[in-house]
N, C-alpha and C positions, 0 to 999 in steps of 0.2 A: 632752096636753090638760091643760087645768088643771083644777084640781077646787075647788070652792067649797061651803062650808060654813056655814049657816046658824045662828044662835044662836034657837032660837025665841020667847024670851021681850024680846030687844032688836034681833029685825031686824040686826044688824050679822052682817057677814060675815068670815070667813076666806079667805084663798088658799092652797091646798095645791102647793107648787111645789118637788119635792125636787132638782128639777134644777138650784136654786138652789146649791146646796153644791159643782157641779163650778167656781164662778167662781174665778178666778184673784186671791191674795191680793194686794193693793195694794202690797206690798214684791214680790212675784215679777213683777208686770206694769210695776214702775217698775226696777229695778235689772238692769245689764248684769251676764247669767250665761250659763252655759252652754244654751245652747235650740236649737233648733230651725234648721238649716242654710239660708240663703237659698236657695228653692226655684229663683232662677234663678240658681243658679252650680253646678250638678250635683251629683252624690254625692262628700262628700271624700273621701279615704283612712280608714279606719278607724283606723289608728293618729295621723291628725291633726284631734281634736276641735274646732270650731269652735267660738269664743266672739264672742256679739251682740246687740248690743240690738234684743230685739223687741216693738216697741208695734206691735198689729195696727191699729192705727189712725192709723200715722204714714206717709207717703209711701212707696210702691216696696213695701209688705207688702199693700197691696189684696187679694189672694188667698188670705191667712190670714183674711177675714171671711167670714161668707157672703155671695152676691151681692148687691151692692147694688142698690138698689129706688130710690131718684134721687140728684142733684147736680145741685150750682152750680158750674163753670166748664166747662173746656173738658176736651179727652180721650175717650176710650171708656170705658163701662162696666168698672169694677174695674180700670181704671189710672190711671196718674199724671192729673193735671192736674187734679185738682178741688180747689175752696175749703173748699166745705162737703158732707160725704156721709153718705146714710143707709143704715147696712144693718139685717136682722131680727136681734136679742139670741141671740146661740148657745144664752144660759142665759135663756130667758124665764118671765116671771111669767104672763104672760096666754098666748093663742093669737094675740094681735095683738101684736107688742113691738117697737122698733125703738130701735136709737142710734141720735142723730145727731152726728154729729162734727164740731164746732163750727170748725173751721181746720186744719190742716197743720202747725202749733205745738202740740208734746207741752206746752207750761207755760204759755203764756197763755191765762185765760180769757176770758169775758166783760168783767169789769172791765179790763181790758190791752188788748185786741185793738182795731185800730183801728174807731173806728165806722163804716165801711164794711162791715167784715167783720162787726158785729154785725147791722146793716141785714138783712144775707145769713143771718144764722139766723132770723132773725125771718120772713124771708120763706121761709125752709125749712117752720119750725114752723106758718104759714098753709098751705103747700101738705100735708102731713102733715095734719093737721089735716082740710080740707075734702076729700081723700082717704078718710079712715078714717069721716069723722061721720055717715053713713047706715048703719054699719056699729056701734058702739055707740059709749057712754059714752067720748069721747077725753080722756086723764091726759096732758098734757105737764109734765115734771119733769124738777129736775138736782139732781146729788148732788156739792159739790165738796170733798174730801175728805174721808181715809179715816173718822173720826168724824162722819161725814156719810153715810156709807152706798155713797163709791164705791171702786168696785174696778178701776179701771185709772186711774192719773195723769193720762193724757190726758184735754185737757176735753171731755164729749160730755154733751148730754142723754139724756134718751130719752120714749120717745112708748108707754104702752098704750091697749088698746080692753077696756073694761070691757062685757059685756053689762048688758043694759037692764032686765031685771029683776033687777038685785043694786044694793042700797040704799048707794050712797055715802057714809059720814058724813063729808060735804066742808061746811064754814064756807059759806055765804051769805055774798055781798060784804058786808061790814060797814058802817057807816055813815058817813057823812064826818066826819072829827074829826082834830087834830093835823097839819095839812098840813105837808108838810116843802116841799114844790115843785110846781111844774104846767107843763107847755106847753099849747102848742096843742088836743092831744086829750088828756091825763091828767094826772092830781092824783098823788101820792106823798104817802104819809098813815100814822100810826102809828095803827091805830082804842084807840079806849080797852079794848077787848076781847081785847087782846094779851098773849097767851100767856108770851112769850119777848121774853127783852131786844132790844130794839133791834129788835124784829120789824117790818117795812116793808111795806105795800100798794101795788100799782098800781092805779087803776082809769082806766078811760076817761071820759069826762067825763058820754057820752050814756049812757043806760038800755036794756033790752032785745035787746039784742045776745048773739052769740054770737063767741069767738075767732075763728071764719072768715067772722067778717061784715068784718074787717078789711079796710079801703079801701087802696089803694099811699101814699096821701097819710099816712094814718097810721101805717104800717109803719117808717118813719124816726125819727117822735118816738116809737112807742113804745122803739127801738132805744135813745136818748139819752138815755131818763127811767129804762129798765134799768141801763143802765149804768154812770149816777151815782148810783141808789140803791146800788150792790153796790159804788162806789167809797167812798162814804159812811159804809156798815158798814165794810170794811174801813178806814176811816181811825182808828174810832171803835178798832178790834179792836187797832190800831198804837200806840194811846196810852197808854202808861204811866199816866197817870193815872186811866183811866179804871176802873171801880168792876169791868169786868167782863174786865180784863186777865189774862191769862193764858196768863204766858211760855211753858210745857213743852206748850200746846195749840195748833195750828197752827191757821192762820186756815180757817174751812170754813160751809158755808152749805149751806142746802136753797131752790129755790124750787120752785113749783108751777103750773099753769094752769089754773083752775076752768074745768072740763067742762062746765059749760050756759050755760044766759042769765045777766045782769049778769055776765061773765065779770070774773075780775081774775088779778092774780099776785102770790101770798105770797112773800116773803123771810123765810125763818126761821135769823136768824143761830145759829150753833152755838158758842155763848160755854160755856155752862154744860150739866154732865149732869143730866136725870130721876134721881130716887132713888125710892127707896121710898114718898112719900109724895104722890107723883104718881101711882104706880103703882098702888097699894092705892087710893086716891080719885078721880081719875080727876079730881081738878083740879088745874089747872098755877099753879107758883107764880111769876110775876114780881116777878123783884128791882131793875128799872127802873120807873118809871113811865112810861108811855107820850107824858107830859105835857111829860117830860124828855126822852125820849129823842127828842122831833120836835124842841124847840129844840137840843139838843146837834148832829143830823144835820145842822139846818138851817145851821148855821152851822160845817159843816166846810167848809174849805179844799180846792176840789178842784184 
């Protein structure tokens, strides 16, 4: 169970989660070593150790996760044939926790993957979603590498369920300012209130809604408006010239799904680290202008 911890004087909370620490380092879960003998080729010989690459989230390992809870294609339950699959976090943070395992491709993420296939998480992340949301506060979130906070190579998000009396300190949709682009149903925007370089908003265009108010009609364009914002940071992450370039730091991002009404989704590129002085004051120092950074996205080359 998780244990949650209140600060009495600011409302904000803690999560106590030691079973965090059994997760598997992003070097052990990306690099062929010695591991764990494919379950379906019998017990070897003891004097002949088997060496293999195991990502429990790659095709034909199904049965190294716990059982999965849905999928998008075809197959049975915990075997081959699916797109996109959800199972519950071995190591979770909440009492509700779920990956979801965005493709069948250990290296392509969202930004790569063709827009079919993103289409298909988005419509994951609505069914998930309207699933869990009479159930508490639903976090949909991704963590794409390892100075990002994720622990296995392969891209997955994940989905918790926050109880309803624990105070979120989650951003309110911000205001419209800095558009970088729009379709049909959402604007992509850098608000002036931007934390982090190059940091990127979605919002939908209408008011009042919640993420699983989401219509089939707009499940598409949001897929298209994700996908070329995350193409867009990375373009900017690619450019030598650019102010926030930094060769020895591999490209890696966070986004987020805001939990209630005005729902939107943050992109928090991970160009630069927190120091001390974010830390100790609890205010963030952006080294872009938010001003710049909408005309710069706007006019990348995708």
């Amino acid at each position: 169970m998780a244990k949650y911890v209140p600060d009495v004087k600011t409302q904000r909370w803690v999560v106590i989660a030691p079973s965090r620490t059994k997760r598997p380092t992003f070097a052990e879960a990306s690099s062929s070593a010695e591991a764990s003998v494919d379950r379906s080729a019998g017990k070897p010989d003891d004097a002949t150790p088997v060496k293999t690459h195991v990502c429990p989230f790659c095709p034909g390992n199904e049965s190294v996760t716990p059982p999965e809870v849905f999928r998008i294609g075809e197959g049975v339950k915990d075997g081959p044939g699916w797109l996109v699959r959800v199972v519950p976090n071995l190591y979770p943070i909440t009492d509700i926790h779920e990956v979801i395992i965005h493709s069948t491709d250990d290296q392509k993420d969202l930004e790569d993957l063709p827009l079919d296939q993103v289409v298909r998480v988005m419509e994951t992340y609505r069914q998930r979603y309207r699933t869990h949301q009479d159930t508490g506060q639903v976090m949909i979130f991704c963590n794409h590498g390892l100075h990002a906070g994720a622990s296995l190579n392969h891209p997955h998000s994940q989905l918790v369920v926050v109880p309803r009396q624990i105070n979120l300190d989650t951003l309110s949709r911000e205001p419209l300012a800095n558009v970088v682009e729009e379709n049909t149903y959402y604007r992509t925007y850098c608000p002036d209130f931007s934390q982090w370089p190059y940091e990127v908003w979605i919002a939908p265009k209408g008011v009042g809604t919640k993420f699983g108010d989401l219509t089939d009609e707009e499940v598409p364009d949001l897929a298209e408006v994700l996908q070329k914002a995350l193409r867009r940071v990375r373009a900017v992450y690619d450019d030598p010239a650019s102010v926030i370039h930094h060769a020895e730091m591999p490209f890696g991002y966070n986004f987020y799904m805001y939990h209630g009404v005005n729902w939107y989704i943050r992109i928090i590129p991970r160009f630069i680290h927190r120091a001390g002085f974010e830390l100790g004051t609890g205010l963030n120092v952006n080294v872009v202008d938010p001003v710049s950074a909408s005309e710069i996205l706007k006019h990348v080359a995708l």
